[in-house]
MMTF fields as JSON, N, C-alpha, C and O atoms, coordinates in Angstrom:
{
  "mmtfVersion": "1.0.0",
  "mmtfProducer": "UNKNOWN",
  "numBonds": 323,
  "numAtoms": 324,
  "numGroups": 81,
  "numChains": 1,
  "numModels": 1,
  "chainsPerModel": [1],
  "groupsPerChain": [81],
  "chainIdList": ["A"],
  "bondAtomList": [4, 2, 8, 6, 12, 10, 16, 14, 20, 18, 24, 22, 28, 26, 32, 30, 36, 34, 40, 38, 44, 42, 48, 46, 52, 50, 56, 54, 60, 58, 64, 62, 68, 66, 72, 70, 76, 74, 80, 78, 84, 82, 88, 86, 92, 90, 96, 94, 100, 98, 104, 102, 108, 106, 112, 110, 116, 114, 120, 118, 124, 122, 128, 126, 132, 130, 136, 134, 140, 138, 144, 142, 148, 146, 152, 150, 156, 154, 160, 158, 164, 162, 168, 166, 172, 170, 176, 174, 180, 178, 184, 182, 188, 186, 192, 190, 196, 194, 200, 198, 204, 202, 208, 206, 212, 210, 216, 214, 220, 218, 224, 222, 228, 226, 232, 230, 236, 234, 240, 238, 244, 242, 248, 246, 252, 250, 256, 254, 260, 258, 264, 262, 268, 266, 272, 270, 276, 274, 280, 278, 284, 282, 288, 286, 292, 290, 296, 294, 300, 298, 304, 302, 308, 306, 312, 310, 316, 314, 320, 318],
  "bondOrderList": [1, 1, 1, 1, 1, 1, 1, 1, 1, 1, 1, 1, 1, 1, 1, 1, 1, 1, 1, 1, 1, 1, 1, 1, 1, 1, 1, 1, 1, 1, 1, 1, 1, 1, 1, 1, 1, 1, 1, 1, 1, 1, 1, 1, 1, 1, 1, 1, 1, 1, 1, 1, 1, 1, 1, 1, 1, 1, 1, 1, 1, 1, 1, 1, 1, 1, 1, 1, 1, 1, 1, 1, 1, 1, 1, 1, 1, 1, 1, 1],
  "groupList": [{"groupName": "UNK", "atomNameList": ["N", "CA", "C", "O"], "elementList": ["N", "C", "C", "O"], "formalChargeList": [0, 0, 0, 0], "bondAtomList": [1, 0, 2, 1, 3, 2], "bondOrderList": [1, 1, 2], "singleLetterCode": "X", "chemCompType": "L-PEPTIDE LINKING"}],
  "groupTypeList": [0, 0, 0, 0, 0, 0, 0, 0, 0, 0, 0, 0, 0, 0, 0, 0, 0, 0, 0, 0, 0, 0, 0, 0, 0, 0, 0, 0, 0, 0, 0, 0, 0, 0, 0, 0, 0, 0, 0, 0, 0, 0, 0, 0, 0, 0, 0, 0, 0, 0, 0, 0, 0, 0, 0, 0, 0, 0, 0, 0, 0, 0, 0, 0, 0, 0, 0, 0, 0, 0, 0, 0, 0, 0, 0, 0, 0, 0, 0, 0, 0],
  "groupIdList": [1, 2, 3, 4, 5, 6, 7, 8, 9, 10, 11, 12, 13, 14, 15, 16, 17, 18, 19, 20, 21, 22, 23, 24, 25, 26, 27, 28, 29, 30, 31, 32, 33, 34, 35, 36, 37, 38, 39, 40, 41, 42, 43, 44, 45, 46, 47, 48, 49, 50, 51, 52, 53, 54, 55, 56, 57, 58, 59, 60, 61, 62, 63, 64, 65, 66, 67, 68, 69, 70, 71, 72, 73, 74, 75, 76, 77, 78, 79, 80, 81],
  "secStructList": [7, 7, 7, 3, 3, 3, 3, 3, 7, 6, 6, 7, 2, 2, 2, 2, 2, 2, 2, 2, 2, 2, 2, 2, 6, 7, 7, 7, 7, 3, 3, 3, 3, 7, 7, 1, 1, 4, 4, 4, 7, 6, 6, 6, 1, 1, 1, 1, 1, 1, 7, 7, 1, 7, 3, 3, 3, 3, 6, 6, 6, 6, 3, 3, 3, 3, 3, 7, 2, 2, 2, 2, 2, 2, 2, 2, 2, 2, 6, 6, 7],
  "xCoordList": [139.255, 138.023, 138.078, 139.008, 136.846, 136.891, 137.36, 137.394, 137.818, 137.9, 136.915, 137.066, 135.532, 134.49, 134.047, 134.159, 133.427, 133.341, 132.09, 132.066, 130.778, 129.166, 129.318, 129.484, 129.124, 128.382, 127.201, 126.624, 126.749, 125.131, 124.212, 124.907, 123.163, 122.199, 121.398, 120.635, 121.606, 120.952, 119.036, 118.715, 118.438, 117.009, 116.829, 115.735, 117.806, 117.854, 116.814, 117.455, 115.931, 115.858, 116.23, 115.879, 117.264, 118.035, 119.367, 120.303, 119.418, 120.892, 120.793, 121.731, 119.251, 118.966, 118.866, 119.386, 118.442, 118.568, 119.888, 120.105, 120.857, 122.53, 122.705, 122.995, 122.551, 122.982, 122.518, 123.109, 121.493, 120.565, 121.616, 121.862, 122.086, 122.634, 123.668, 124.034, 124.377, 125.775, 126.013, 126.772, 124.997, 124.63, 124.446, 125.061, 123.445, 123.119, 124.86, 125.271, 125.379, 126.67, 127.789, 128.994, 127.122, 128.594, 129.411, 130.462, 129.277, 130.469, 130.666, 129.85, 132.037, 132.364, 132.371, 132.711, 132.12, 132.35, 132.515, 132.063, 132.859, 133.317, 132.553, 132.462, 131.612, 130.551, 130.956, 131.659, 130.194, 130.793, 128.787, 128.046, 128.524, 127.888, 127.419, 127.661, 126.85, 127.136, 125.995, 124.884, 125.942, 125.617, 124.229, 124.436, 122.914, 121.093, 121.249, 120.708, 122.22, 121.989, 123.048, 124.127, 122.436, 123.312, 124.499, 125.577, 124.463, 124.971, 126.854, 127.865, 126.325, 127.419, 128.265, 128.904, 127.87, 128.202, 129.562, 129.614, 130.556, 131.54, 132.31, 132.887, 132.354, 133.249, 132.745, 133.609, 131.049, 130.733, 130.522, 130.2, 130.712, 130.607, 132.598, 133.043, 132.872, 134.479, 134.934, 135.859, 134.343, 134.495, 133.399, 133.594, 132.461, 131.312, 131.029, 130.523, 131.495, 130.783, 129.52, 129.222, 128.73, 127.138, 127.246, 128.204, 125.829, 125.671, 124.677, 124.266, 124.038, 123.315, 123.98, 125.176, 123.239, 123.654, 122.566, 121.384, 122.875, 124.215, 125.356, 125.195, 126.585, 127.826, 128.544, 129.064, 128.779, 129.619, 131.091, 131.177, 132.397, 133.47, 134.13, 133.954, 135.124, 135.113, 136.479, 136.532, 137.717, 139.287, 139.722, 140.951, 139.189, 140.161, 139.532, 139.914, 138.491, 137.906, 137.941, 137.528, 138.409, 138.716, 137.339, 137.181, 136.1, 135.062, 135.423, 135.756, 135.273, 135.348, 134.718, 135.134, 133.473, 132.568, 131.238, 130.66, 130.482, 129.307, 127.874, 127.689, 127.176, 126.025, 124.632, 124.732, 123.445, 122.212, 122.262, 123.388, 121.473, 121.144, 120.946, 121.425, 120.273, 120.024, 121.195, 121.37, 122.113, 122.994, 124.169, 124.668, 124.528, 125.105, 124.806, 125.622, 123.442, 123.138, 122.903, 122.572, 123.12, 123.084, 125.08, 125.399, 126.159, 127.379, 127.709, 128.736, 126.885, 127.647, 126.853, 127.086, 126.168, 125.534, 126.744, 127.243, 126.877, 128.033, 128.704, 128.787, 129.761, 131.056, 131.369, 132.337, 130.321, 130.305, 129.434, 129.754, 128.091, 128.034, 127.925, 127.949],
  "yCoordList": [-87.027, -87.37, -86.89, -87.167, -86.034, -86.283, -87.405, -88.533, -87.068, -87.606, -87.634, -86.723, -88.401, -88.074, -89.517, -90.598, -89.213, -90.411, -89.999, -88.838, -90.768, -90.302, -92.039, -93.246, -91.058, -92.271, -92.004, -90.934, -93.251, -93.344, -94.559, -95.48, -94.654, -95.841, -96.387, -95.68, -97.48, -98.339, -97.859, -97.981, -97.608, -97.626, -95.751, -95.195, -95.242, -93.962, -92.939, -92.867, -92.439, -91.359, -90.273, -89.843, -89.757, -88.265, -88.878, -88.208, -89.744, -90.605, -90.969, -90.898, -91.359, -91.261, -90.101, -90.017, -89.337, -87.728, -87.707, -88.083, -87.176, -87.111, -88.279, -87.941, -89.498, -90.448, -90.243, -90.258, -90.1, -89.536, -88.277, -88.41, -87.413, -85.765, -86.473, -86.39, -87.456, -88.002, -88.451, -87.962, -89.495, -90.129, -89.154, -89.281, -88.343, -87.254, -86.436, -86.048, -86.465, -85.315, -86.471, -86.385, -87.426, -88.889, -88.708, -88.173, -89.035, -88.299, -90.111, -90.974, -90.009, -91.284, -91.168, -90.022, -91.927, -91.728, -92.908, -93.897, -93.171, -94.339, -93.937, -92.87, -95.596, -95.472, -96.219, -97.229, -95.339, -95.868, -96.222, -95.293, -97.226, -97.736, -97.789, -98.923, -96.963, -97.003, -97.894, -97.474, -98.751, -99.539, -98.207, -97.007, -98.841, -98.521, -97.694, -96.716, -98.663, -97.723, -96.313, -96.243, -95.458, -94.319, -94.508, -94.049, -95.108, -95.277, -96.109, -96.056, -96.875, -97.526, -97.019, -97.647, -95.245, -94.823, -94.097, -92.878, -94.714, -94.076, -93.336, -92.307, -94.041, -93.742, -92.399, -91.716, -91.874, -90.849, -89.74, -88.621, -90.061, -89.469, -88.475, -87.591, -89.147, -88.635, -87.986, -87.178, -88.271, -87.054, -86.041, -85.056, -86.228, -85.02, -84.096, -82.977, -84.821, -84.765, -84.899, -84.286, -85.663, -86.009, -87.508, -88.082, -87.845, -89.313, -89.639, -90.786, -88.186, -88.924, -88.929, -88.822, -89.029, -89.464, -88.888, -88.806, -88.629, -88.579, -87.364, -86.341, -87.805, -87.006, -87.126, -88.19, -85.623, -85.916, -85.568, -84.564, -86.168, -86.096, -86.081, -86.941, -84.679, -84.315, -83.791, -82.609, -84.684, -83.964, -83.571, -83.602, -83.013, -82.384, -80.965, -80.086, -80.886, -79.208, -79.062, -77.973, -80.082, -79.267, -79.524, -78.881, -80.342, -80.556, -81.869, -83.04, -81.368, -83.022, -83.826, -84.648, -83.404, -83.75, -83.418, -83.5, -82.853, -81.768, -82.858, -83.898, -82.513, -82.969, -82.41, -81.371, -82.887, -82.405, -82.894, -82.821, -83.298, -83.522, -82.776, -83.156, -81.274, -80.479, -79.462, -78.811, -79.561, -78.871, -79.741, -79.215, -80.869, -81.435, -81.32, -80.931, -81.774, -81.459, -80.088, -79.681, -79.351, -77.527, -77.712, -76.954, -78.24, -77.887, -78.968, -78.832, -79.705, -80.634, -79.947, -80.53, -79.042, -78.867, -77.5, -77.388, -76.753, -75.838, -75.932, -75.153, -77.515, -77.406, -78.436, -78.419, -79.098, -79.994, -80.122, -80.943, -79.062, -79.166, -78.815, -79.656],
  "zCoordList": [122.218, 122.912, 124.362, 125.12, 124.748, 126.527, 127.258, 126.766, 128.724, 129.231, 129.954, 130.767, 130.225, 130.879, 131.446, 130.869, 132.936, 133.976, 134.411, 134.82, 134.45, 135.058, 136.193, 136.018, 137.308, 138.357, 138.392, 138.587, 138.149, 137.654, 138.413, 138.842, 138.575, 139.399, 138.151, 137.493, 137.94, 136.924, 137.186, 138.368, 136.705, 136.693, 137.0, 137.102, 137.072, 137.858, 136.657, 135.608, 136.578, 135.775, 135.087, 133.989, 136.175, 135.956, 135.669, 135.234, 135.836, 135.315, 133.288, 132.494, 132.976, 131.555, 130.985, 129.872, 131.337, 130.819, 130.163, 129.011, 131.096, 131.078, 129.965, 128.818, 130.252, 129.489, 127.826, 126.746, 128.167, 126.561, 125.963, 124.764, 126.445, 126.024, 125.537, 124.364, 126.688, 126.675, 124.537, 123.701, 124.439, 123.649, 121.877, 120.819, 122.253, 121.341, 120.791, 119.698, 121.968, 121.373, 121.302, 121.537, 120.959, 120.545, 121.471, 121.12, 122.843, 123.493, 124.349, 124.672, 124.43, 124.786, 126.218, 126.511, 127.317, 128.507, 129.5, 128.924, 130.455, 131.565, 132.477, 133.085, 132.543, 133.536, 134.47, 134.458, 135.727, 137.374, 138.158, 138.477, 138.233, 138.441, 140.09, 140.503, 141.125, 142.509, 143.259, 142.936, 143.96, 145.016, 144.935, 144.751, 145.123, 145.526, 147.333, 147.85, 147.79, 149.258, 149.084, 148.495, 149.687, 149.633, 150.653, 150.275, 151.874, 152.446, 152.453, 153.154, 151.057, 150.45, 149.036, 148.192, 149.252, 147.849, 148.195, 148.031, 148.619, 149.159, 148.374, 148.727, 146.846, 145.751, 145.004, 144.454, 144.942, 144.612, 145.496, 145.094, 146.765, 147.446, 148.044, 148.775, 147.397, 147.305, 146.431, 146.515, 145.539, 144.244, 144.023, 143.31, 144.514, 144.881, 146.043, 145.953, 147.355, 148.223, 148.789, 149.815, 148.2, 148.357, 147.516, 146.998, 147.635, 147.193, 146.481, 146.306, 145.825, 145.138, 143.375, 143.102, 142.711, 141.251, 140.265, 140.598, 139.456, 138.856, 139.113, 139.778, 138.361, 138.808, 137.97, 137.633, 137.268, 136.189, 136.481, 137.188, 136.101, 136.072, 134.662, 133.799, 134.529, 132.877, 133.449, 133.788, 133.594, 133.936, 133.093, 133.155, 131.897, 131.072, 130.947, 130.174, 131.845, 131.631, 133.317, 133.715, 134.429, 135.868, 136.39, 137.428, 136.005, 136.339, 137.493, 137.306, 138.273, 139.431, 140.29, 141.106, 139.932, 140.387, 140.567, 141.651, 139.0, 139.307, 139.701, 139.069, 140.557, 140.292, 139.758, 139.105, 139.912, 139.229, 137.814, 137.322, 137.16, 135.892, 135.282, 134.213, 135.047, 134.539, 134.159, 133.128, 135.615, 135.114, 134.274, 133.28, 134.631, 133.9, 132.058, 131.222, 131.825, 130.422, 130.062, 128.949, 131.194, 130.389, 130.348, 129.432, 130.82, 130.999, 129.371, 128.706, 129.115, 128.329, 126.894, 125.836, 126.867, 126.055, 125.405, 124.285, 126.462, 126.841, 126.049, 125.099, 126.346, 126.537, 124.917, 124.156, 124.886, 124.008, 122.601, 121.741, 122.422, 121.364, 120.181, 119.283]
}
């Protein structure tokens, strides 16, 4: 199984997309849940460099932090189905 980690914002839109693809290709993954203010997103912002969300983290393909939704579900579509 991947090793795959999405920091994601509960209500987020582009966070369901990803989650939906996630879902579609059975793919198991560990969700990181980040604080509404950006300001307090310290933890995605360390593995991305930016703060917004979503952000996918996939250490067994060297992915460490991609963001955008679109590209995320064009990389998982890629890599995964």
């Amino acid at each position: 199984m991947p090793n795959l980690e999405l920091y994601e914002l509960e209500g987020c839109p582009y966070c369901a997309k990803v989650k939906k693809k996630l879902d579609e290709l059975d793919l198991d993954y560990e969700s990181h849940m980040v604080p509404r203010s950006h300001g307090e997103r310290d933890e995605v912002e360390a593995v991305s460099g930016q703060t917004g969300v979503p952000v996918l983290v996939d250490n067994d393909n060297g992915i460490e932090g991609m963001p955008e939704s679109d590209d995320i579900v064009e990389y998982l579509e890629e890599t995964y189905a």
